[in-house]
DRENSEZA-58412 format. One record per residue (C-alpha): x, y, z; residue in three letters. Coordinates in steps of 0.2 Angstrom, whole numbers, plus 5000, padded with zeros to 4 digits. Example, Ala and Ser with C-alpha at 12.3 -4.5 7.8 and 13.67 -1.06 7.14 Angstrom:
<torlos>
506249785039Ala
506849955036Ser
</torlos>
This chain:
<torlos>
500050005000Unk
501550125003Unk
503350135007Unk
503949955013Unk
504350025031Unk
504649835035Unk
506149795024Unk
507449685035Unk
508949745026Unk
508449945033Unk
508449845049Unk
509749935061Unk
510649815076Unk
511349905087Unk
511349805105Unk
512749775115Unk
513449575116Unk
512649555132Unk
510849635126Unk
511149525110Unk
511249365122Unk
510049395134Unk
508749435120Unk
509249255112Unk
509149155127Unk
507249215125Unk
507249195107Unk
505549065100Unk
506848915092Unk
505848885075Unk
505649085071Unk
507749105077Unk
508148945066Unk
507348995049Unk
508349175051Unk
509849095054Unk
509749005040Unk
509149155030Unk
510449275036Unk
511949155031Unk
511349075017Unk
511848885025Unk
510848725023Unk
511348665037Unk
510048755048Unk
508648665036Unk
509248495043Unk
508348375050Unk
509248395069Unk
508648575068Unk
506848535062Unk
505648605075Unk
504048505081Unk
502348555073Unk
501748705083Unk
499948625089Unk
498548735092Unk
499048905098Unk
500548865107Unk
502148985101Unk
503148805102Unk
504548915109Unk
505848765111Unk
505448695094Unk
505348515103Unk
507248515103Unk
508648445113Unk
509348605125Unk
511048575117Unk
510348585100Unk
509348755104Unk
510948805111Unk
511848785096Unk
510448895086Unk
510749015100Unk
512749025098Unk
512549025076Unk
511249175078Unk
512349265089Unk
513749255079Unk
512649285062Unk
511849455071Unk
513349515079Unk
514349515062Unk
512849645053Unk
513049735068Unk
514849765066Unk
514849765047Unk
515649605041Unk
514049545034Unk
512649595024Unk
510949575025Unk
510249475012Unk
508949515000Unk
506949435008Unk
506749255003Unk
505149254990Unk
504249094979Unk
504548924986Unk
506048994996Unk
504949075008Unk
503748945008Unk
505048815013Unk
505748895027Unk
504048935033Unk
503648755031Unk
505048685039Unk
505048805055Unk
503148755058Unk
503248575056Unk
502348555041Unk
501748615024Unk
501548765021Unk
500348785001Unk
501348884987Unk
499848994986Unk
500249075002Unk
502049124994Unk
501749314986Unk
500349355001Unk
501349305013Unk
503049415006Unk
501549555005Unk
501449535023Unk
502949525031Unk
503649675021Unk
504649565011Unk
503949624994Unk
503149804988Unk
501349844986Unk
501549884968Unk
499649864964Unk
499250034974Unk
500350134962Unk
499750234946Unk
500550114932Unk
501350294924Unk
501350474929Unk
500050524940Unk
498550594930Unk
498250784933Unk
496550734929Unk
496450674950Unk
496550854955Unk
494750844950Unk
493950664960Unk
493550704976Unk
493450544988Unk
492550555006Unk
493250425020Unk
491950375033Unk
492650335050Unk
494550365055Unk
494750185064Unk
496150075057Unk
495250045039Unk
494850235037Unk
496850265041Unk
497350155029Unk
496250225018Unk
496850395018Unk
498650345019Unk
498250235002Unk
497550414994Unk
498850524999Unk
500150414993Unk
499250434977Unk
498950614977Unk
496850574975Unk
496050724986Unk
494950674999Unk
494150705017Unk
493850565031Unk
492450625041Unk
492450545059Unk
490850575072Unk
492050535087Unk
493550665092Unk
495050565089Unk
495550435078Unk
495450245083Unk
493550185080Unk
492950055088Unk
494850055100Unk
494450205105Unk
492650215111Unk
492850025118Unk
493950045134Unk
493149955148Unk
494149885159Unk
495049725150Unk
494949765135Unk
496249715121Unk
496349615107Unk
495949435105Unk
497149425088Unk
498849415093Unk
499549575093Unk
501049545080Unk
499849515067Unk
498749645073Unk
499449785063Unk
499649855046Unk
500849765035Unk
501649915028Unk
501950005045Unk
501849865057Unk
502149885076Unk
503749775081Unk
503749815099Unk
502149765107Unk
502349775126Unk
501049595127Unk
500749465115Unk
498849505116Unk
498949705117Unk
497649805128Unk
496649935121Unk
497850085126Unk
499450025118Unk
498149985102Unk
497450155101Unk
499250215104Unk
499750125089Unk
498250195078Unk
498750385084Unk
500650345080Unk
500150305063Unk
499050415059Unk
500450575063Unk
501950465055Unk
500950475039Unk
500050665043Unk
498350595038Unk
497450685053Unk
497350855040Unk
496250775031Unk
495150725045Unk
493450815049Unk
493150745066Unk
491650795078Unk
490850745061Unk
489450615058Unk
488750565040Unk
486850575042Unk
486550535024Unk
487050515006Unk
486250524989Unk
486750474972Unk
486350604958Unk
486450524944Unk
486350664933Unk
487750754941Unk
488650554945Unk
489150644963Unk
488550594980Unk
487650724990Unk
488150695007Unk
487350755024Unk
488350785038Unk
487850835055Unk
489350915067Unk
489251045083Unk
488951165068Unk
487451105064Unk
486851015047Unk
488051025032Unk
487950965015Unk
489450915004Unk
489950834989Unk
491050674983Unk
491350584966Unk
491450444977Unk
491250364996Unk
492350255004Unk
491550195020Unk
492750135033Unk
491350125047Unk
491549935050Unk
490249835060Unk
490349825077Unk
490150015081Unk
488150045087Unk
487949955103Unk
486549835103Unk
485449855119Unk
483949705120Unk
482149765125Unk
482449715141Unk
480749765152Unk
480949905164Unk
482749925161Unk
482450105162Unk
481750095181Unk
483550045188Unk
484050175201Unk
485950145198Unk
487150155182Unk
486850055169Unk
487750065154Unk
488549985137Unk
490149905138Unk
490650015123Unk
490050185132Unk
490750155150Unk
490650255161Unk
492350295170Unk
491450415184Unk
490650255192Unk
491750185206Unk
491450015207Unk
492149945223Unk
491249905237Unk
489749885222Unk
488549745217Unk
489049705197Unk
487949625187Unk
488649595170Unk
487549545157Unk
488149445143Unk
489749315141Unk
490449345126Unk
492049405120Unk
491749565128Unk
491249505146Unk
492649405146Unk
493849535147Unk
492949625159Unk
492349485172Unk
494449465176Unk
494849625175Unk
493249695188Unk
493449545198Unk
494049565216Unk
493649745214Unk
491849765215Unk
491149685231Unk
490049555220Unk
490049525204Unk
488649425195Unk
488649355177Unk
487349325168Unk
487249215154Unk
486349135141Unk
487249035132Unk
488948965137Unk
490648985127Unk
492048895123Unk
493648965131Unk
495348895121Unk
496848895132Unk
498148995124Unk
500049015134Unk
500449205125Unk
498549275132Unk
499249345148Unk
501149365143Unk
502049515144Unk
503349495127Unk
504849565139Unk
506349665133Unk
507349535125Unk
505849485113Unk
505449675108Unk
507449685106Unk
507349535093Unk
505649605085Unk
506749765082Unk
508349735077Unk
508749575070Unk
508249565051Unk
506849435046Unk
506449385067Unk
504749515066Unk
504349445049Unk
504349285049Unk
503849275066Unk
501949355062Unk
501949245045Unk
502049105058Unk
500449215066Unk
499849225048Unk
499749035045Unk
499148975064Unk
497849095066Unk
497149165051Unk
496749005039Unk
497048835042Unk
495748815054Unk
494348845042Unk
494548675035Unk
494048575051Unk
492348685050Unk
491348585038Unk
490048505039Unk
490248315036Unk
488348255031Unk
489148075037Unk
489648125056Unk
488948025066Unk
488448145079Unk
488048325072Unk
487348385087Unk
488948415094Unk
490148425081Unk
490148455063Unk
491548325057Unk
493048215067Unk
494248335068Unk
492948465075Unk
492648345087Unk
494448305094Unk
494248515096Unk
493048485108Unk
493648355116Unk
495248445120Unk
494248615124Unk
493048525134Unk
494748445144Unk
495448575148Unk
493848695154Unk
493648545165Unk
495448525172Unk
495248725177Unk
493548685186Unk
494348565197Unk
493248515213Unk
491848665205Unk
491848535192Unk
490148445197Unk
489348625201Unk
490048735183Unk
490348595172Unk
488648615163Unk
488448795165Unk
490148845157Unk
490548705144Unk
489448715127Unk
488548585122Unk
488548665104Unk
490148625092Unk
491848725095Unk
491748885082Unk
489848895080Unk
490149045092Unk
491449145094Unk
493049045099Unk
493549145114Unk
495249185121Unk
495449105140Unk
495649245151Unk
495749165168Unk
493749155163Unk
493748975175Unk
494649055189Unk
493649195190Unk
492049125189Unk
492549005204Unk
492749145213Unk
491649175229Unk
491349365225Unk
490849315207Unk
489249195203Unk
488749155186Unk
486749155182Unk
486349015169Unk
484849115164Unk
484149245154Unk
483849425157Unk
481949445161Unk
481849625168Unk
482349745180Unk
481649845195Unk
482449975204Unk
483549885212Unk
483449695205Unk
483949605188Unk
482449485185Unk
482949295177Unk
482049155168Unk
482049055182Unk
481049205192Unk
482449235205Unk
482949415207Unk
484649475210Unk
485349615219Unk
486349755207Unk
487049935210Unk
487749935195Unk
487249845176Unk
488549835162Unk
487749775147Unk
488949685136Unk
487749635125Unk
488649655107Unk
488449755094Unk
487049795079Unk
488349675067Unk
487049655056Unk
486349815055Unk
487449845043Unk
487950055039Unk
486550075050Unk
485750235054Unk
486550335040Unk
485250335027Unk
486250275011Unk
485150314993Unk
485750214976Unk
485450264960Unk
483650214956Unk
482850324972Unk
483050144984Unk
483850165000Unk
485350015006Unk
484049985021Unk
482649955010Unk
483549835001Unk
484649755017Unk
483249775031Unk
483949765047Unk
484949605047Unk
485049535027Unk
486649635021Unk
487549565003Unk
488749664993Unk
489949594981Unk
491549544988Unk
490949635004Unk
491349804995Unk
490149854983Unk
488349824980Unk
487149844962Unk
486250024960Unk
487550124973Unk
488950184959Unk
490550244967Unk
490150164984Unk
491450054992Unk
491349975011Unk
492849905020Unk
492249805033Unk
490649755026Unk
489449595022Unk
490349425023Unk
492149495028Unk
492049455047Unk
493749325050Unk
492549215059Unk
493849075057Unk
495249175064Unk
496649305057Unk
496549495058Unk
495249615055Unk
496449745045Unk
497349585034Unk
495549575027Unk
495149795028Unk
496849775017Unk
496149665005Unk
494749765004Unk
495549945003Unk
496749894989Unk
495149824979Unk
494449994982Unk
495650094979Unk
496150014965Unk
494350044955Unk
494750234961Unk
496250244952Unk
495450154937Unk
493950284937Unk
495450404935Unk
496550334923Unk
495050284911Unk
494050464913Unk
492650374921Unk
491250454931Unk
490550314938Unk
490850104941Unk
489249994946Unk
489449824949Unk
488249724939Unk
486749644949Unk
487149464941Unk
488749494946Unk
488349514964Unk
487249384963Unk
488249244957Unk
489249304971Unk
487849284984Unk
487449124978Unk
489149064982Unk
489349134998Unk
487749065003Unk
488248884997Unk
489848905006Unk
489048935020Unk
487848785020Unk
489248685022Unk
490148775038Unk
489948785058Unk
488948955057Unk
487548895049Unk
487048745062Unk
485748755071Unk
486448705088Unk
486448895095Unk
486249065088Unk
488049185082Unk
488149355077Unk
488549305060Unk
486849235057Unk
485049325054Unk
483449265060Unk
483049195045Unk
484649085049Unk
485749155033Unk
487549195037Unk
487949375034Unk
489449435043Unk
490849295043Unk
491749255026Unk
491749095020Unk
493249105011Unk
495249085018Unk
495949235019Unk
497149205005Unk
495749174995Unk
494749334996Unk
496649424994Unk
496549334977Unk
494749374972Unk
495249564978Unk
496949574969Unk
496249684956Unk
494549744951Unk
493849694935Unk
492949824926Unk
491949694915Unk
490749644927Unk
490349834932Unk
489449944922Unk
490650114918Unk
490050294913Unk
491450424904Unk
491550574909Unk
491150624891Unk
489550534889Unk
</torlos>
């Protein structure tokens, strides 16, 4: 998308010899082994004594299942290796691309890595430009002319802007709250962080190195955001304290008419095209709870919390258990004098050693200054995380028992979730083993991250409430089962209106119909996620069928996404065109895959409802594809299955 800010070779080491082996005594084996090998060029480090085990599930394999004297010996060869760039009597080699980079991915996680994955991944880690963001000569003068409004100045409306300043396209991001970050900055409840680990969880053309965590909390995330955002002076294009009410194509003029509401009042503005960067998980979802509005104390989102409300010495009731309430059952937990959870459906919890961890000088020295560690260690990220999973989500029509499982392999997920939720319940085990463990199949829900969510809820200040939400009085949170429970305080942490997608801005197409008339509330398509028949010029990162449900992170796929975008921007430029429009069979055909793809996976069982799903049971926010997939299908837009306008016509 821009400069390659994560080239190796621009990699500077400067430690000391006793920083360099301190930070290698921490080093994770089969990410230190393939840079050894890179750095200096021998074979030797792709033998079969340094071969690492098969990093299983989430673990970070840090030994690599090898003898100590053998790890010492990659130890000793990388300190040698790094402390000769450092003092100039080596260089640092060109990135490994092809079947090289494959290979040493390969062999450093135990097994094989596809040959599709090879230019992607080089994307990625830095190791390769983004050439497809640039004009292909001279940049037209005719862009002085296109005007492009951003909506939202979170992570995908950033990008966004950094993509059009780097090709000199004028535009405006337009961003309700007062500072960048989206949805990291208005979700700051106590806990909160990512659930992607935090090496992946960053641009690939300015990635972070230096996470203090493996998993980041919410301030060092929003931190991140701000940082780039002032590295690449995008914030002078930003309008913010500025909310898009509405926007109307006039197809006459081929412009959008856009309504913006600010402390000024109600504006109007103009754009050759939109870009919405809004996302999906940024209007709190509140059920109709009875009476909720009688409760004397605090009660607010988790997305709007309210930091004037002291919680200790309080009774807590917390209502919801997902993702969210996860993060701030721990983190409240020991401060409020009672804490109550209440739940309607249980979640799996997957044990994961890096959750917790701080990363710790000597791995933020590694990330930092030795070329090719940062790199290939999040491609490790990359292939753990983000796609291989989604092959053990299908639906086998021949398993034997599809109530709990969809196929074999999901099942030995199961079992080995279900294990190790019952090893932390320990003598709570007859009293919490079916309130806490699913009886629906691993990944129908959202797999969440274990956050000491066990220990807390064996607590004897906490209690978790198997039932459902019923009502409230004055002082009381009412249950299905007709008990009452005592509260000063109620965080709802009760999701987000995922569905309701672009929802309340009023977005009108071409022919005079509006994208809620033709979405509802809950029934969002748009080809590739990005564009949708009858709205020319109208692009959405973040939209229908682009939730990583399987795993992976959010702005990999925004990337995908914005390139796409842009991409048609630059087009409309280049080729004097005032207006693209995908074509409806098109979009249909594209449905229609998406929905058969989705027959055949986890979300669409009926064993428990998700967010992904509608309540007509169609899947509408997770993407059925692997992530390496949807790169592909957004690698470059074809202009043959839109409809185009000149500018001369």
């Amino acid at each position: 998308m821009t400069s390659n800010l994560a080239d190796p070779r621009r990699t500077a080491v400067t430690a000391s010899d006793e920083q360099l082996r301190a930070a290698l005594a921490v080093a994770n084996i089969p990410t230190l082994v393939i840079v050894l090998a890179q750095l200096t060029g021998d074979e030797v480090w792709l033998a079969d004594r340094y071969r690492p085990t098969r990093s299983v599930a989430l673990n970070d394999n840090d030994t690599a299942g090898l003898p100590g004297d053998v790890q010492g010996e990659i130890r000793t060869a990388a300190f040698d290796a790094v402390r000769a760039l450092r003092d100039g009597e080596r260089q640092v080699p060109a990135p490994p691309c092809g079947q090289r980079l494959v290979d040493l991915l390969s062999f450093s996680l135990g097994e094989t890595v596809l040959p599709e994955y090879a230019e992607p991944m080089a994307l990625d880690a830095g190791f390769a430009p983004h050439r497809e963001l640039s004009w292909p000569g001279e940049r037209p003068a005719s862009a002085d002319d296109r005007h492009v409004l951003v909506i939202g100045a979170g992570s995908s409306g950033i990008a966004a802007s950094i993509a059009l300043q780097e090709l000199g396209i004028p535009h405006t991001v337009v961003e309700k709250n007062a500072e960048v970050g989206g949805v990291w900055l208005v979700n700051d409840y106590p806990g909160a962080g990512v659930d992607t680990p935090a090496h992946l969880y960053s641009y690939s053309f300015a990635p972070r190195l230096s996470w203090s965590r493996y998993y980041a909390k919410q301030p060092e995330v929003l931190t991140y955001l701000d940082e780039v955002a002032t590295k690449f002076d995008v914030k002078r294009h930003i309008h913010f304290g500025t909310e898009v009410v509405a926007a109307r194509w006039d197809d006459s003029a081929q412009r959008w008419h856009v309504t913006l509401k600010s402390s000024a009042g109600i504006t109007t503005t103009e754009a050759d095209v939109v870009l919405s960067c809004a996302g999906n998980l940024n209007q709190p979802f509140v059920p109709d709870f009875p009476c909720l509005e009688t409760f004397a104390g605090p009660t607010f989102h988790s997305s709007r919390w309210d930091h004037s409300v002291d919680l200790a010495g309080k009774r807590v009731a917390v209502v919801g258990t997902g993702a969210t309430a996860m993060q701030i059952v721990p983190a409240i937990a020991g401060k409020a004098r009672h804490t109550a959870v209440f739940q309607r459906t249980p979640q799996w919890v997957v044990p994961n050693a890096n959750y917790l961890r701080d990363t710790g000088e000597g791995t933020r020295l590694l990330m930092d200054q030795v070329p090719y560690y940062a790199g290939f260690y999040r491609l490790r990220l990359v292939w753990q995380f983000q796609d291989k999973l989604l092959a053990t989500l299908r639906r086998d029509p021949k398993w034997e028992h599809p109530d709990r499982s969809v196929n074999a392999t999901n099942d030995k997920h199961r079992a080995f979730l279900a294990k190790a939720m019952e090893d932390q319940l320990g003598e709570d085990l007859p009293r919490l083993r079916d309130q806490v463990i699913p009886a629906y199949p691993p990944y129908l829900k959202r797999i969440l991250m274990d956050n000491e969510w066990i220990p807390t809820l064996r607590r004897d200040d906490v209690e978790l409430v198997a039932e459902a939400v019923t009502g409230f009085d004055e002082t009381h949170v009412h249950t299905a089962d007709g008990r009452t429970h005592e509260a000063d305080v109620v965080v709802l942490a009760t999701g987000f209106q995922s569905r309701k997608m672009l929802w309340p801005m009023d977005i009108v197409g071409r022919s005079g119909i509006s994208l809620r008339e033709r979405w509802g509330d809950d029934d969002a398509s748009a080809y590739l996620g990005i564009t949708v028949p009858d709205f020319p010029n109208f692009f959405v990162v973040g939209g229908p069928h682009t939730t990583l449900a399987h795993g992976g992170s959010a702005i990999a796929a925004a990337e995908c996404a914005l390139g796409y975008s842009i991409q048609a921007i630059a087009r409309m430029i280049t080729d004097g065109l005032s207006s693209v429009e995908v074509r409806a069979e098109v979009a249909d055909e594209y449905d229609r895959q998406v929905d058969a793809e989705h027959e055949q996976l986890v979300w669409s069982h009926p064993g428990a409802t998700n967010w992904y799903r509608n309540k007509n049971g169609r899947v509408v926010a997770a993407m059925p594809w692997r992530l390496v997939d949807y790169w592909a299908l957004t690698r470059e837009p074809d202009l043959d299955e839109y409809h185009v306008r000149s500018r001369r016509d």
